[in-house]
Backbone as a chain_set.jsonl record, in Angstrom:
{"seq": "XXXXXXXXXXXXXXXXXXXXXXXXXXXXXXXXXXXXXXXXXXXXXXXXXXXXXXXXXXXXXXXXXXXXXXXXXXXXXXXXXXXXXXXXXXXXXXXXXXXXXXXXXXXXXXXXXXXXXXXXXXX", "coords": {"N": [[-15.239, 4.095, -34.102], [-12.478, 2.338, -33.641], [-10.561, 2.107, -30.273], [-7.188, 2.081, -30.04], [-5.672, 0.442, -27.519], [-3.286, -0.932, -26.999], [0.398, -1.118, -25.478], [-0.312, 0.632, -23.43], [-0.632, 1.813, -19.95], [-2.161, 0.835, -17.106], [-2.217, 1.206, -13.908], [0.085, -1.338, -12.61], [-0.382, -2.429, -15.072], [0.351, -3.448, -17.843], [-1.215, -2.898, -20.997], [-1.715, -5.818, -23.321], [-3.531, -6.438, -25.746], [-6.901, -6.744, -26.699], [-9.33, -8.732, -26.213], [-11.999, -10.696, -27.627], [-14.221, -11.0, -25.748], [-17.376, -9.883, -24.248], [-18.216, -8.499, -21.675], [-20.958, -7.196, -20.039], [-21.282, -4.98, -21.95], [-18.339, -4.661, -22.023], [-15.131, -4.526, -23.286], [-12.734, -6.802, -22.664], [-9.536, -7.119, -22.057], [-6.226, -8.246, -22.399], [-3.151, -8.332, -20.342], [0.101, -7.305, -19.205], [1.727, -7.839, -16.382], [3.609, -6.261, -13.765], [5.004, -7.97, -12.371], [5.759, -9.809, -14.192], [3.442, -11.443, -15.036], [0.372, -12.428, -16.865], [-2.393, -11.196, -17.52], [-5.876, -11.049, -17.829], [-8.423, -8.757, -17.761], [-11.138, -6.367, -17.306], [-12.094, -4.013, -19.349], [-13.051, -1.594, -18.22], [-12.763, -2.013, -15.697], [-10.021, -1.462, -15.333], [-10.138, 1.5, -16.43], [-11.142, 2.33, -14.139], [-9.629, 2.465, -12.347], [-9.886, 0.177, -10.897], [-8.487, -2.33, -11.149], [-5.584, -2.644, -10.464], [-3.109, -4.478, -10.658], [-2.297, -8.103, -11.196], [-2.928, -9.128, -9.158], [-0.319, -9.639, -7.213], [0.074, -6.677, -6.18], [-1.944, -6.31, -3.952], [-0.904, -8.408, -2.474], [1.75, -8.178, -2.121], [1.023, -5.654, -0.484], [0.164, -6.947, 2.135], [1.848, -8.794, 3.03], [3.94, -6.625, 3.923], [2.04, -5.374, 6.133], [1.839, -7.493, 7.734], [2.759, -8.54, 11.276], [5.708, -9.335, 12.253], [7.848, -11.765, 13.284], [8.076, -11.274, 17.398], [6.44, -9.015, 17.344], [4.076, -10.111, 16.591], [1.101, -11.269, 17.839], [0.639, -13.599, 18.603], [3.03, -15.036, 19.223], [5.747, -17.224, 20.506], [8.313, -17.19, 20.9], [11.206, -15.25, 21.529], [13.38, -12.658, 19.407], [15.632, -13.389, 20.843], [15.771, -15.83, 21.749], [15.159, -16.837, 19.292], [18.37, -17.123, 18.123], [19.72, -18.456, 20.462], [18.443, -20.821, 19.63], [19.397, -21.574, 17.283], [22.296, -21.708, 17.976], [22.313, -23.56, 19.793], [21.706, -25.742, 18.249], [24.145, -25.594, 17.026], [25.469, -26.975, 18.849], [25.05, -29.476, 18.832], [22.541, -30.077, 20.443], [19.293, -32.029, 20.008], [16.609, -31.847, 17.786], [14.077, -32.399, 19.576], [14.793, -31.884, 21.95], [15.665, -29.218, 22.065], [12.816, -28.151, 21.34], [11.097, -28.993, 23.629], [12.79, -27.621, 25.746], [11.743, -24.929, 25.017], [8.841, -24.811, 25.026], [7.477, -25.453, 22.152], [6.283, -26.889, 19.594], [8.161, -29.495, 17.506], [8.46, -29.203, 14.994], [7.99, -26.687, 14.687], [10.624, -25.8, 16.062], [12.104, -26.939, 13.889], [11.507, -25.779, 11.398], [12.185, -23.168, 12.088], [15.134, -23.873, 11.864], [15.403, -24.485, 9.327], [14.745, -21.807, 8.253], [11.758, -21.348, 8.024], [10.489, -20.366, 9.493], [10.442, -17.579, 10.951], [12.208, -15.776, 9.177], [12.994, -13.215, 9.044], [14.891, -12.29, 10.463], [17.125, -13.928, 8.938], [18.19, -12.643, 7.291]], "CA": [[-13.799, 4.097, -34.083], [-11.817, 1.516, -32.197], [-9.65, 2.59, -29.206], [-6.027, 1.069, -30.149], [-4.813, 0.466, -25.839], [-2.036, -1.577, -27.21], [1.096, -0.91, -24.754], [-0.977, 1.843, -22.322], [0.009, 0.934, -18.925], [-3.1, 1.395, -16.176], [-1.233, 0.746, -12.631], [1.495, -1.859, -12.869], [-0.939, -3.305, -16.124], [0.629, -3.026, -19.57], [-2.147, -3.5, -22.079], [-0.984, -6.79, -24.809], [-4.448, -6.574, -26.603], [-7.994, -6.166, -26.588], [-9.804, -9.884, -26.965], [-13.261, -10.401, -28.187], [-15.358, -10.83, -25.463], [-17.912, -8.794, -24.48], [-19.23, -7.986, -20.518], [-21.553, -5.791, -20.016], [-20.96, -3.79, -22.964], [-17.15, -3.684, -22.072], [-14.412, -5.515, -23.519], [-11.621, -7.648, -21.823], [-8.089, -6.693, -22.445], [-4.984, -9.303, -21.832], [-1.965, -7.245, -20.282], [1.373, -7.944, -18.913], [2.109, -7.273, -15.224], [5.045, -5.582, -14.237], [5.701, -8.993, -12.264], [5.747, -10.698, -15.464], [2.28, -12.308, -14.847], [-0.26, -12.1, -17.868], [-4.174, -11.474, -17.019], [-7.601, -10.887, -18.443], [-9.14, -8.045, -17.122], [-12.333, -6.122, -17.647], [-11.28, -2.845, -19.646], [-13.495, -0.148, -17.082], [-11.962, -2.04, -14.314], [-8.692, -0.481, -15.77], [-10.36, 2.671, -16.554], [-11.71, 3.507, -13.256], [-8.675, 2.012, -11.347], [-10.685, -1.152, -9.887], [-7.699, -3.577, -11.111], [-4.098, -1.715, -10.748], [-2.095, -5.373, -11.071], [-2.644, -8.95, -11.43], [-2.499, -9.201, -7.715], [0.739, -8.867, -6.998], [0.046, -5.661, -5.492], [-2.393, -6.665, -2.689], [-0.413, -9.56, -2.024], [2.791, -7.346, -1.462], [0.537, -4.986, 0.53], [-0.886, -7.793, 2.8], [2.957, -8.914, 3.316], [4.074, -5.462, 4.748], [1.111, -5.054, 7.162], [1.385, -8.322, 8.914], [3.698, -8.271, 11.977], [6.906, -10.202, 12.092], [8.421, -11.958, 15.144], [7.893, -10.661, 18.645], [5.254, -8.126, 17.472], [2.762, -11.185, 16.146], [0.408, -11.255, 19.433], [0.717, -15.047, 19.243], [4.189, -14.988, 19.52], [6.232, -17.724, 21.824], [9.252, -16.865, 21.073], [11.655, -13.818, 21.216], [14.271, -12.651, 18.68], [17.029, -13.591, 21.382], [15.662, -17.138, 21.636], [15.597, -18.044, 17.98], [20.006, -16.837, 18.164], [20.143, -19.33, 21.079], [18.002, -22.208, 19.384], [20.767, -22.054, 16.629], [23.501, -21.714, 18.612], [21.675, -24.766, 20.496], [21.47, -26.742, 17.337], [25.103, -26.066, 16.262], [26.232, -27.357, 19.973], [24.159, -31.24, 19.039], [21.433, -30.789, 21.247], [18.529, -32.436, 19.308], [15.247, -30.445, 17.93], [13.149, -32.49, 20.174], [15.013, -31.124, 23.101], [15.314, -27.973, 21.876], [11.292, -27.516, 21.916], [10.743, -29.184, 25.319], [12.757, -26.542, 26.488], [11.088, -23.522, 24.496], [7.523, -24.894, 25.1], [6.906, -25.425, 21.358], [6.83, -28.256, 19.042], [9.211, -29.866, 17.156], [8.141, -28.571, 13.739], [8.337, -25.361, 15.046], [11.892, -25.671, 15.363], [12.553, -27.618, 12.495], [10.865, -24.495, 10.373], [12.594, -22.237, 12.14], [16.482, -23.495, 11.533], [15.793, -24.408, 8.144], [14.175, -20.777, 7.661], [10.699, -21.076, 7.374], [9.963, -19.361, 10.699], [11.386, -16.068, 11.184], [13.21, -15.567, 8.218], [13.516, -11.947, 8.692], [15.931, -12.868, 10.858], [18.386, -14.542, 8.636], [18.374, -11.976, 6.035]], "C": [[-13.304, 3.276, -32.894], [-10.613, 2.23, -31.773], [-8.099, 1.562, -29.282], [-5.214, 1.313, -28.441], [-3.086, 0.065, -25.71], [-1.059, -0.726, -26.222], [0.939, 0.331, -23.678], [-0.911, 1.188, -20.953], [-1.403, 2.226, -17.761], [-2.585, 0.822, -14.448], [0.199, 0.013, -13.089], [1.029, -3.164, -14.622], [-0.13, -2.859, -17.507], [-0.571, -3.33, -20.955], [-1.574, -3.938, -23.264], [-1.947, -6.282, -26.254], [-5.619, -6.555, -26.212], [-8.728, -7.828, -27.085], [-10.848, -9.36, -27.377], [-14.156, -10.971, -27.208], [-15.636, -9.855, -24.962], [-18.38, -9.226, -22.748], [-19.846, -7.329, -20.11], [-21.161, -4.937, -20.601], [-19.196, -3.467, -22.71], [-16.043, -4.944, -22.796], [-13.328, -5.998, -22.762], [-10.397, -7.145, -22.404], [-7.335, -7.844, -21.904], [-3.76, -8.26, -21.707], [-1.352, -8.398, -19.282], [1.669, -7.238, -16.89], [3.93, -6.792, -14.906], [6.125, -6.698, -12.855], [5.651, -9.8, -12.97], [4.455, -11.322, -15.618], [1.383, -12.269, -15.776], [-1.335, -12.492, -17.344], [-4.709, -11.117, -18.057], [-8.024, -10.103, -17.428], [-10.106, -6.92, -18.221], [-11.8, -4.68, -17.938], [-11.759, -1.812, -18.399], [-13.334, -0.781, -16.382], [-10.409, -1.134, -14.295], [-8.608, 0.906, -16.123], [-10.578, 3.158, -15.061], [-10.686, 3.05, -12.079], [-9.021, 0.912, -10.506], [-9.38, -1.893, -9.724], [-6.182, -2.463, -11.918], [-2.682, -3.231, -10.889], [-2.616, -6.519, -10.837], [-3.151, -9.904, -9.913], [-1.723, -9.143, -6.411], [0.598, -8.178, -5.803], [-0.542, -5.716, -3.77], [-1.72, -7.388, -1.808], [1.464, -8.799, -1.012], [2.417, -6.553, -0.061], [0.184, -5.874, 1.89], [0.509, -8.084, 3.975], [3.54, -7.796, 4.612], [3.559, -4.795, 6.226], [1.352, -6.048, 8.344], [3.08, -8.432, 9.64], [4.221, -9.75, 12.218], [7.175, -10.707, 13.585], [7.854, -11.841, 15.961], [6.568, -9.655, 18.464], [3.91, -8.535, 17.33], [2.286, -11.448, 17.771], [0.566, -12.648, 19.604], [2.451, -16.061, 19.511], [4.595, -15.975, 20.511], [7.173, -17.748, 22.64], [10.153, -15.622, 20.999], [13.065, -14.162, 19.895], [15.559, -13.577, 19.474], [16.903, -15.422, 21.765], [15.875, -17.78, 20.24], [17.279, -17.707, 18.043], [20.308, -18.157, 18.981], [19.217, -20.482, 20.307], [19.087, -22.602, 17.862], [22.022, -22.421, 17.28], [23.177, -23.316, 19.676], [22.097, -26.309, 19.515], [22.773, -27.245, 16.673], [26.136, -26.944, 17.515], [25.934, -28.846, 19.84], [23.302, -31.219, 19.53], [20.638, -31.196, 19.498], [16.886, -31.538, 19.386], [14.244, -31.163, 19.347], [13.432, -31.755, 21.35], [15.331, -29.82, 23.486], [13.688, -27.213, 22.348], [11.479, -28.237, 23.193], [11.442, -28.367, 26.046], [11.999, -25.093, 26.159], [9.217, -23.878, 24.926], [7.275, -24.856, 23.307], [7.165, -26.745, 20.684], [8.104, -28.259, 17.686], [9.674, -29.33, 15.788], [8.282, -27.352, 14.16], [9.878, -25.003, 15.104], [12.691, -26.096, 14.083], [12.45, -26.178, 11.083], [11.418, -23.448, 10.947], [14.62, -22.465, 11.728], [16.556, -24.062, 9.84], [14.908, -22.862, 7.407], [13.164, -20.574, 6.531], [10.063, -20.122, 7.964], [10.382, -18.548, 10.547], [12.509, -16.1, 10.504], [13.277, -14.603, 8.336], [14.724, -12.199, 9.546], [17.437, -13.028, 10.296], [18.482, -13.673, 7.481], [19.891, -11.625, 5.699]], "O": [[-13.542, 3.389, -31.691], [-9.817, 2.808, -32.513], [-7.977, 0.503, -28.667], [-4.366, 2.179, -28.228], [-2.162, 0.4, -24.97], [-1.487, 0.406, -25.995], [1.909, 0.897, -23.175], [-1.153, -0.017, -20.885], [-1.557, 3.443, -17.651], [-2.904, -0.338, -14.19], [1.131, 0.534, -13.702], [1.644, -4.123, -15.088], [-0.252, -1.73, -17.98], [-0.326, -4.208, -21.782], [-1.067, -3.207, -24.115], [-1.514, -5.911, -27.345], [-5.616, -6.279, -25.012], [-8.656, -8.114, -28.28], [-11.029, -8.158, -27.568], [-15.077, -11.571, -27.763], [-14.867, -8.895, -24.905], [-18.904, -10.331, -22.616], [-19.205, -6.444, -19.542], [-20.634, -3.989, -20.019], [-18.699, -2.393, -23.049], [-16.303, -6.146, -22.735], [-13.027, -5.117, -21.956], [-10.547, -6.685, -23.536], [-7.818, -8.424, -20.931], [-3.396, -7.52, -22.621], [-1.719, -9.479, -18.82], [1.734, -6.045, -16.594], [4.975, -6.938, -15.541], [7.28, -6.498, -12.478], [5.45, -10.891, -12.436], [4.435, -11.899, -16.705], [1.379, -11.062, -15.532], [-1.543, -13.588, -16.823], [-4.133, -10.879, -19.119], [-8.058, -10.54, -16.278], [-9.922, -6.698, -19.418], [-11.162, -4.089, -17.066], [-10.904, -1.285, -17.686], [-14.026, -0.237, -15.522], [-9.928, -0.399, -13.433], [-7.556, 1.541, -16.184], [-10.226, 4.298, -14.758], [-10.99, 3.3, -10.913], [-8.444, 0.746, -9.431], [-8.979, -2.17, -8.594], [-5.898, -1.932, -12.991], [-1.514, -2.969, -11.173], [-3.631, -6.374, -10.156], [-3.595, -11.047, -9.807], [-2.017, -8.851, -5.252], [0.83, -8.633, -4.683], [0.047, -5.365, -2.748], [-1.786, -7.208, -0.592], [1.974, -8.927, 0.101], [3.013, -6.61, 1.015], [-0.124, -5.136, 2.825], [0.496, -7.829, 5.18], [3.573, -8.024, 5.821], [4.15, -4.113, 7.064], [1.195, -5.77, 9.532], [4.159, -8.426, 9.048], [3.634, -10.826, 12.333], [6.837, -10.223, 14.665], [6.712, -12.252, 15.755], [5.755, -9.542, 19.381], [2.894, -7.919, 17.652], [3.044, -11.765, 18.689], [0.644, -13.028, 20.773], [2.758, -17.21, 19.827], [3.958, -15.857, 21.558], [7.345, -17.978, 23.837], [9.685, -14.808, 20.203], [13.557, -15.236, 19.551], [16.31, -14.318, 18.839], [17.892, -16.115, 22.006], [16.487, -18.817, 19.986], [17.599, -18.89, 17.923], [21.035, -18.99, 18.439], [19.706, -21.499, 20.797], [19.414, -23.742, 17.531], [22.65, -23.447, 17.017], [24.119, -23.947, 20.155], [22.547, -27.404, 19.853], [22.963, -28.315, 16.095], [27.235, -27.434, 17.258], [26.495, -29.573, 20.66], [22.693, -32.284, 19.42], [21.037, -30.909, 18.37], [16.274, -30.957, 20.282], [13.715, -30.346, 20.1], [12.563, -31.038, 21.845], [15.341, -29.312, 24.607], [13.395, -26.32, 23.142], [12.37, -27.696, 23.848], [10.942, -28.161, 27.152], [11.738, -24.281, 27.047], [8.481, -22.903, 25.077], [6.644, -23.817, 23.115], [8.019, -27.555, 21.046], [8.694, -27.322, 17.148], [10.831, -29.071, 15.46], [9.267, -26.952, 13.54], [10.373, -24.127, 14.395], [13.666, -25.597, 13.522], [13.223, -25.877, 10.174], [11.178, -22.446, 10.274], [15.322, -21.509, 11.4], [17.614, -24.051, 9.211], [14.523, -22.853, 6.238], [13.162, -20.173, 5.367], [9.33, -19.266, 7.468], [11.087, -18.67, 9.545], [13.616, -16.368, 10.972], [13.999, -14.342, 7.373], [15.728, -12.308, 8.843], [18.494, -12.598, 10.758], [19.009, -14.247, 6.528], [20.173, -11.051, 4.647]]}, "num_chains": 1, "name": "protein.A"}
């Protein structure tokens, strides 16, 4: 008797279908993530909780953990410096002379006032 999984949801997995291959005696399933993403995963990875989303999940988790700003140990700058390197930028100085005063380079500011750097910041 086959196991119909069709729309059984194992973490954030929705199960589409059940293909036809075969791994070690188990079959593959194609499901829907619940960030829209569509995988191939190994059904007793989904049984025993190995694979709870397409990645997604880790990737969120990974996000959360790593420290922002001032708390990153390699840190050069503080919150109250990136305020003044805008307020710098809307006065004309120029980025180069922006970093030669912060000690960093130029790309460094560049990525930080078009919010690549410390975007929590500009939320």
């Amino acid at each position: 008797m086959r196991l119909n999984l069709t729309g059984q949801r194992y973490g954030r997995l929705t199960v589409l279908y059940r293909t036809r291959n075969v791994r070690h005696g188990q079959y593959d399933v194609v499901c829907r993530c619940k960030c829209g993403t569509i995988t191939t995963v190994a059904l007793n990875h989904l049984r025993l909780s190995r694979t709870v989303s397409c990645g997604c999940f880790r990737m969120e988790q990974a996000r959360k953990a790593s420290p922002k700003g001032e708390a990153h140990g390699a840190a050069k700058l503080t919150e109250a410096d990136i305020q003044e390197i805008f307020n710098r930028r809307t006065q004309g100085m120029l980025q180069r002379e922006i970093a030669a005063e912060y000690g960093v380079a130029r790309t460094t500011i560049a990525a930080i006032l078009q919010r690549r750097k410390w975007r929590h910041l500009h939320r």
